[in-house]
C-alpha positions as CSV (number, residue, x, y, z in Angstrom):
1,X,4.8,29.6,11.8
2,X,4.6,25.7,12.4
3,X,1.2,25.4,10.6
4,X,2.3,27.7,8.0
5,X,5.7,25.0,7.0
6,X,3.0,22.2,7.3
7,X,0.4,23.9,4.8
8,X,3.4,24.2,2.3
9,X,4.9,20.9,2.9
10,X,0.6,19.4,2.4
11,X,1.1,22.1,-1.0
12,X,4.2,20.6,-2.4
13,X,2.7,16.9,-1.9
14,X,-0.7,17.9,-3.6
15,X,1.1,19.4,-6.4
16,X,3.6,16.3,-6.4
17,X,0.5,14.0,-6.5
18,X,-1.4,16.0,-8.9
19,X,1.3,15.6,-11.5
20,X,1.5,11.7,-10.6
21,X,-2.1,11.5,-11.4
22,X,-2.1,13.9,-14.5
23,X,0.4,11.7,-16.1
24,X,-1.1,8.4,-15.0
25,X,-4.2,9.6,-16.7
26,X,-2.8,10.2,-20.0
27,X,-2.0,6.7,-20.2
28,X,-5.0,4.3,-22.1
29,X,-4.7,2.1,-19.6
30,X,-5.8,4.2,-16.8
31,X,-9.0,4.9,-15.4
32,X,-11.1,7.2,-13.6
33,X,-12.3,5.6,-10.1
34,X,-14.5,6.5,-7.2
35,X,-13.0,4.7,-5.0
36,X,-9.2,4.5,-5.7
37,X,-6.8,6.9,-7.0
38,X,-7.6,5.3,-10.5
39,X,-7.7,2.0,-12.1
40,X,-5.6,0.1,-14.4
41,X,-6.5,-2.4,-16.3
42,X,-9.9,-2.6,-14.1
43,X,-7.6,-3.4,-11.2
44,X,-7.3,-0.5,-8.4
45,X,-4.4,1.8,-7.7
46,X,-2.9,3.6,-5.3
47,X,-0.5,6.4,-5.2
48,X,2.4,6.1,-3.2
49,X,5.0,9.4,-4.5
50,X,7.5,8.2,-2.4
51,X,8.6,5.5,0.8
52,X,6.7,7.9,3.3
53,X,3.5,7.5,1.7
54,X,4.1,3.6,0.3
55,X,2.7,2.2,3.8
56,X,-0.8,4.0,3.8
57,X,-0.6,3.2,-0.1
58,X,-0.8,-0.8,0.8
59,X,-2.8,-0.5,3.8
60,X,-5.7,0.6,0.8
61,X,-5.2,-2.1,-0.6
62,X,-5.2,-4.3,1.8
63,X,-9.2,-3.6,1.6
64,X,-9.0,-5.8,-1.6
65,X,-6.4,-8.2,-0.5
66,X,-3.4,-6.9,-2.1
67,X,-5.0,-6.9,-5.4
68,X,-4.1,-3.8,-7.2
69,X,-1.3,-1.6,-7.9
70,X,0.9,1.0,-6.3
71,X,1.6,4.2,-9.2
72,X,5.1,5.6,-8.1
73,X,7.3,7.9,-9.8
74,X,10.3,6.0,-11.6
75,X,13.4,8.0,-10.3
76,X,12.3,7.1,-6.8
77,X,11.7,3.3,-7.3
78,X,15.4,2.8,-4.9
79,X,13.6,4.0,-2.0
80,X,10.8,0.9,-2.1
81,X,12.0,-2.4,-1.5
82,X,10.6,-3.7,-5.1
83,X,11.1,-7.8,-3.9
84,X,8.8,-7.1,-0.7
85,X,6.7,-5.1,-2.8
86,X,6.1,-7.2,-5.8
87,X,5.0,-10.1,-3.3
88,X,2.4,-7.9,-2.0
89,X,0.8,-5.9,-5.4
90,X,1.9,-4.6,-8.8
91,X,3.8,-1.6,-9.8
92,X,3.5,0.9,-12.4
93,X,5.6,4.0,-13.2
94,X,4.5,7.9,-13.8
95,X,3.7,6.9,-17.4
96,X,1.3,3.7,-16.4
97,X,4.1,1.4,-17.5
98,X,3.7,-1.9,-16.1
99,X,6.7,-2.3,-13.9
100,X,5.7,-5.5,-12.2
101,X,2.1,-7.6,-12.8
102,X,0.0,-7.3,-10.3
103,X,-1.7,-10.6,-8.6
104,X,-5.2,-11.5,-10.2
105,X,-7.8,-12.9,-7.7
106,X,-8.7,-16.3,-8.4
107,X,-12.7,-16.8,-9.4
């Protein structure tokens, strides 16, 4: 029974995700990627649905020094602390609006 709840609760955040991404995509901004979820505006992002999965979302991109974004849905924007957030990476919504510039590394 136990492994049955946690294959459904693994459904609903696949699904959950899938829609994140399928929207992200629609937006010109947005990239296909190897390597991340997707890229925006060449820079690499990570999708974090809600504050559960925002940790492993920034331990990614730690692997590029906080360069990069984290793709969130809007409505649960009040779950993230945005000031600790924005010192760390940028933000974008469901629709790949830019809710907060991400850092650009210096050349």
């Amino acid at each position: 029974m136990m492994k049955m709840k946690n294959c459904c609760k693994f459904l609903d955040w696949w699904k959950m995700n899938s829609e994140l991404y399928d929207l992200l995509m629609k937006s010109d901004k947005t990239q296909q990627s190897d390597q991340w979820d997707l890229l925006y505006n060449n820079l690499p992002v990570v999708i974090a649905e809600d504050a559960n999965s925002l940790q492993a979302a920034l331990d990614k991109l730690d692997d590029v020094g906080g360069y990069g974004y984290v793709a969130t849905w809007k409505k649960n924007l009040f779950a993230f602390n945005t000031k600790l957030l924005s010192k760390r990476c940028g933000l974008i919504d469901e629709n790949g609006g830019l809710l907060k510039a991400a850092r650009v590394p210096k050349n």
